[in-house]
C-alpha positions in Angstrom: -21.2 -30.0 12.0 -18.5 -30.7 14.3 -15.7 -32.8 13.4 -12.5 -33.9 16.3 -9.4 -35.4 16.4 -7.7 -37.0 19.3 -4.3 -37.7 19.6 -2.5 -40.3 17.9 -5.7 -41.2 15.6 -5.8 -40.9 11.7 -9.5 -39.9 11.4 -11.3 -37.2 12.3 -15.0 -38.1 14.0 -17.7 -35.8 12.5 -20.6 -35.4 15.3 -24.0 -33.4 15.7 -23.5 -33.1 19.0 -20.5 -33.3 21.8 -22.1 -36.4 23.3 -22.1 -38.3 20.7 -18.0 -38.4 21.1 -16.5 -41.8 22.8 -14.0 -39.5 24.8 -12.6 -36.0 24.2 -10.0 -35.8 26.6 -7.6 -36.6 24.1 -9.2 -34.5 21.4 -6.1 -31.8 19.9 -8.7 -30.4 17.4 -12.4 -29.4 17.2 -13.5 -27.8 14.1 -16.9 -26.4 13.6 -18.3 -26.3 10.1 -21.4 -23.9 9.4 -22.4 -24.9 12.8 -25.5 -24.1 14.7 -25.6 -22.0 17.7 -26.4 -25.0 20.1 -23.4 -26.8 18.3 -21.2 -23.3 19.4 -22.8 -23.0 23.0 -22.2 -26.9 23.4 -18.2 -26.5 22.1 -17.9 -22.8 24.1 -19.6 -24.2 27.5 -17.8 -27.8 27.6 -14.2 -26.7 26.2 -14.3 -23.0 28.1 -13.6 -21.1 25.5 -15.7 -18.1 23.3 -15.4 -17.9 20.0 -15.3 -14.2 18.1 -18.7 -12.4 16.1 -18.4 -13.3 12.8 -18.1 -9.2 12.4 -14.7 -9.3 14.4 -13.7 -12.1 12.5 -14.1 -10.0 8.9 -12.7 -6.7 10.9 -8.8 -5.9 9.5 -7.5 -4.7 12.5 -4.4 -6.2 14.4 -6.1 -6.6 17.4 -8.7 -8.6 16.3 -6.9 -10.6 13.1 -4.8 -12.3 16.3 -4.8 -11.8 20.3 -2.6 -14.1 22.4 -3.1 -14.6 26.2 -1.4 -16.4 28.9 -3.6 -19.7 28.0 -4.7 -19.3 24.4 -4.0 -17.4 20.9 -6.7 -16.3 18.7 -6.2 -15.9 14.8 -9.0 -15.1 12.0 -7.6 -15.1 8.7 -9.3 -15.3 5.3 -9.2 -18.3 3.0 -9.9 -17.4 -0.6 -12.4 -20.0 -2.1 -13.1 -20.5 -5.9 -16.9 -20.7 -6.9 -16.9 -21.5 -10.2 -14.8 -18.5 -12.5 -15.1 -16.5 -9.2 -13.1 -16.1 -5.9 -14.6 -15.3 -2.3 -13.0 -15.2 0.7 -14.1 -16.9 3.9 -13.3 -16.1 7.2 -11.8 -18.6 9.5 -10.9 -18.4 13.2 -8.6 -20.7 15.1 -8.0 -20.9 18.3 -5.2 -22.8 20.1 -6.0 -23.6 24.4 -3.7 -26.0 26.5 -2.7 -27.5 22.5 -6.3 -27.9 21.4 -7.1 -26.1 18.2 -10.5 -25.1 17.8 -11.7 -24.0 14.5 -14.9 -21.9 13.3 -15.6 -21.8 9.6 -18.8 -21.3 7.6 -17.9 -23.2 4.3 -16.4 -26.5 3.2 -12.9 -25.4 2.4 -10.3 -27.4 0.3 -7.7 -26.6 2.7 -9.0 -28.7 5.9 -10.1 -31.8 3.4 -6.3 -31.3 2.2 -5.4 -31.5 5.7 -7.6 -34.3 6.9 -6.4 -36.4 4.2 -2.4 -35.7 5.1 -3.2 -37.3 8.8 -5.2 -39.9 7.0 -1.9 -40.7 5.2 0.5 -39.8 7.6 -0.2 -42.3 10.7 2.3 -39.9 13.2 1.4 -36.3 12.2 0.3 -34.7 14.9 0.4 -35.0 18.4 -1.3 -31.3 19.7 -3.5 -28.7 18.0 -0.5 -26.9 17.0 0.8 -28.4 14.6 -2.8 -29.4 13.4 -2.8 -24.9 12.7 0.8 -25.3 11.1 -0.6 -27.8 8.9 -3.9 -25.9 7.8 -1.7 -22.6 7.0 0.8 -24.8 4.8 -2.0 -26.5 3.1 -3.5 -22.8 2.4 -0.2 -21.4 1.1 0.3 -24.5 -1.1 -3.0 -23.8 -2.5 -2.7 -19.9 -2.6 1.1 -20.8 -5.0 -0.9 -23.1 -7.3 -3.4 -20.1 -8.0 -0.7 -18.1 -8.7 0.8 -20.6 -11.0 -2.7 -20.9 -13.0 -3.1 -17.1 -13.2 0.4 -17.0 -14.3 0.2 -19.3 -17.0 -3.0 -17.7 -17.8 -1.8 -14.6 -18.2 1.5 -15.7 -20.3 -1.3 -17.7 -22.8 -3.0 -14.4 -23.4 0.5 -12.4 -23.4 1.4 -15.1 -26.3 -1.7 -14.9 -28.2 -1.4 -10.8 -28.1 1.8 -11.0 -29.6 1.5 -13.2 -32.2 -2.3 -12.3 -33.1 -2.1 -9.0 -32.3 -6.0 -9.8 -31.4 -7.1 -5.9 -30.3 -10.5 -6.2 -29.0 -13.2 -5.5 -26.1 -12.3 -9.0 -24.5 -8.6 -8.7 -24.1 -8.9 -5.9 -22.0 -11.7 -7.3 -19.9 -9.8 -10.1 -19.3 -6.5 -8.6 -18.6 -9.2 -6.6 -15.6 -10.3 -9.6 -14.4 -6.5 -10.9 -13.7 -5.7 -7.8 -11.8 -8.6 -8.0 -10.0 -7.8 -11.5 -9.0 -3.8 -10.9 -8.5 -5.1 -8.1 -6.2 -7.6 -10.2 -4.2 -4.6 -13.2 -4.1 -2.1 -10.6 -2.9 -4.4 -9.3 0.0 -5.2 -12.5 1.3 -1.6 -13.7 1.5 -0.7 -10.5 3.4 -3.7 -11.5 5.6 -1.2 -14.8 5.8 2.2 -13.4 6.4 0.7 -10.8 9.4 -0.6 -14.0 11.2 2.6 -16.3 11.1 4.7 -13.3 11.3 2.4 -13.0 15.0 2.9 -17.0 16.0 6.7 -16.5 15.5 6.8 -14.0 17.6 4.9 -16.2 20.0 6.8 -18.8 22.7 3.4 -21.1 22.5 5.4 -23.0 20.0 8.3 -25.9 20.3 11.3 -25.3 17.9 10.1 -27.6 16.2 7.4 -25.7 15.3 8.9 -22.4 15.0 11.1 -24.4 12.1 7.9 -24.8 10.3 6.5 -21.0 10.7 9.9 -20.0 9.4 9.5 -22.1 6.0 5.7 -20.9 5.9 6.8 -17.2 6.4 9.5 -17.7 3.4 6.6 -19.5 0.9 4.6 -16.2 1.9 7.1 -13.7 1.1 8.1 -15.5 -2.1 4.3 -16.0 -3.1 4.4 -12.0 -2.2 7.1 -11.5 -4.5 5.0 -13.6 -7.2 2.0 -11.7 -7.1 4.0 -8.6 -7.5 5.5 -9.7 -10.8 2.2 -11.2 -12.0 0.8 -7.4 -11.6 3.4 -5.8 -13.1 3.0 -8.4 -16.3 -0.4 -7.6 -16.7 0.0 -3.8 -16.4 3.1 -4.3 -19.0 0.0 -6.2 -21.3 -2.4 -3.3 -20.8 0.1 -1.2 -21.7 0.7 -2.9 -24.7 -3.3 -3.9 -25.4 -3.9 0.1 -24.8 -0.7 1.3 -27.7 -2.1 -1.6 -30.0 -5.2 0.7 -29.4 -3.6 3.4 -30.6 -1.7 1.7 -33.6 -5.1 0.8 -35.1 -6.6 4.3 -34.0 -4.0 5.9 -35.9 -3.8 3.7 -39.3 -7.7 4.8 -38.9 -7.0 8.0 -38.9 -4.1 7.7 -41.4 -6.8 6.5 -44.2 -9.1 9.0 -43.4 -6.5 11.6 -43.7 -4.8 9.9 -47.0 -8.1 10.0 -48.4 -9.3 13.6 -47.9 -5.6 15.1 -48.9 -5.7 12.7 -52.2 -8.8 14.6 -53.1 -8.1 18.0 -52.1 -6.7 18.9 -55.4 -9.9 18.0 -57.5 -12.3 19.3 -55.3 -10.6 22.7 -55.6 -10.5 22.4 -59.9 -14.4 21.1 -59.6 -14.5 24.4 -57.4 -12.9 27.0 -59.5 -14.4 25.2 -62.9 -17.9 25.4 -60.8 -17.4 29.3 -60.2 -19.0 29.9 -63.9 -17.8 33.6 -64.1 -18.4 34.6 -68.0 -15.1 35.5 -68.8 -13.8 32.3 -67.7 -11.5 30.9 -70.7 -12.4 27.2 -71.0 -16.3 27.8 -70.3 -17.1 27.5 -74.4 -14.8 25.0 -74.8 -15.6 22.0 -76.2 -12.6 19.6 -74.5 -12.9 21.8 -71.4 -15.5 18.8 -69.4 -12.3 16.0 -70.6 -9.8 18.6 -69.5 -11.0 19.0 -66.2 -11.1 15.9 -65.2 -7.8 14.9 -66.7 -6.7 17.6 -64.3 -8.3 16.1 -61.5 -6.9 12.9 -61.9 -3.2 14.0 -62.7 -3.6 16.2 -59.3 -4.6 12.7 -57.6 -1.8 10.6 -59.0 0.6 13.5 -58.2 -0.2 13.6 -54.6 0.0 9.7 -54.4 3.5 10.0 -56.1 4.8 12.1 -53.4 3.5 10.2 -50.7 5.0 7.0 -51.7 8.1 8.6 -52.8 8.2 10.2 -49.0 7.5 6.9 -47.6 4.3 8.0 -46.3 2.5 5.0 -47.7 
């Protein structure tokens, strides 16, 4: 599908094909979702420009994650997607000619319906492709912040419920993994963020105007930065505390087992010299001696357990 904007319009025009557009001399942005290779050759051959493999718009390095020319800037970045309880990243590549954005994407992002609907609402938002890129970026960092505030919030519930419940199980820990992995994942793709603004600042393709706004965006990304770093060191602060209520409970475990066997130490060695039956043994004709020995075992018992509460060991 290929959706454009011209200048001073409210509405994007979604299109199958280039000719079905009334005019597209005033178009400022073309974007190209999950679009067919005629739909790509059409935009590439009547615009002049090529757009990047979808390999060198996954690859990390600089050079391909932004190139700027004489005439145009090229930026791939990856927007993080949720798919039910998971998260995916999809590449996106922009790229800005004579203030015409064009936009390759493979998947119906929230971010660009966010950003259609602002210029639906908004009557003079844009007047070039620029600010049409601005505008996708500070829709994706708004959304990237209220991630983070669901994961945090998530993460205080189950911080909450650990304290008070003390709930030690399987499921804590898995899902106290599953936060980091997603923290981690959030924290990647908003360093995917800051290195591309950090590149258009540096750029003189933009008014100051616009340079205003890439200054705010690279602040919301450094702060979201510093967010995600907290958030990480919360959860390793839970597991920490998940993994020592571990070792409470392993260790009242073993404090039972070990209370047990020293409580009954004592009669198992009277039942052992009483079971040695040597004949000259003085109590083995005695007629009390069964009732004795067992008195013994029990007063060897209650002794032990009157030493370990009087220690404090119980």
């Amino acid at each position: 599908m290929i959706r454009v904007l011209r200048k001073g319009e409210r509405y994007t025009q979604k299109l199958e094909s280039l000719s079905e557009a009334d005019d597209l001399q005033e178009a400022i942005w073309i974007d190209l979702q999950d679009p067919t290779p005629t739909q790509v050759a059409e935009v590439e051959t009547r615009f002049l420009v090529n757009f990047m493999s979808e390999q060198e718009q996954t690859e990390i390095e600089t050079s391909s994650r932004y190139v700027e020319t004489s005439e145009r800037i090229i930026a791939n970045s990856n927007f993080l997607q949720t798919e039910g309880s998971e998260f995916r990243n999809y590449p996106v590549s922009f790229l800005l000619k004579n203030q015409v954005l064009f936009t390759y994407r493979d998947s119906d992002l929230r971010s660009f319906a966010d950003t259609v609907r602002k210029i639906k609402q908004l009557s003079s938002f844009s007047h070039n492709g620029a600010q049409v890129m601005l505008s996708l970026f500070e829709s994706r960092i708004d959304l990237d912040a209220d991630m983070i505030e669901h994961i945090s919030r998530e993460i205080a519930s189950l911080s909450k419920g650990l304290g008070i419940n003390k709930r030690v199980n399987e499921d804590v820990l898995l899902r106290i993994s599953e936060f980091q992995e997603l923290t981690m994942a959030l924290r990647e793709n908003i360093f995917d963020k800051q290195r591309v603004v950090s590149a258009m600042l540096r750029s003189d393709k933009f008014e100051a105007s616009e340079q205003d706004k890439l200054r705010i965006i690279i602040k919301d990304v450094n702060s979201l930065l510093e967010h995600t770093a907290f958030n990480f060191e919360r959860l390793e602060y839970l597991q920490d505390t998940f993994l020592g209520l571990i070792n409470i409970e392993q260790n009242k475990i073993i404090k039972i087992f070990t209370l047990v066997s020293v409580i009954f130490m004592p009669p198992t060695l009277i039942a052992s010299i009483y079971g040695m039956n040597f004949r000259m043994m003085p109590e083995l004709n005695w007629e009390d001696g069964y009732p004795f020995a067992i008195g013994l075992m029990i007063l060897s018992s209650a002794t032990t357990l009157f030493i370990f509460r009087r220690k404090g060991w119980l």
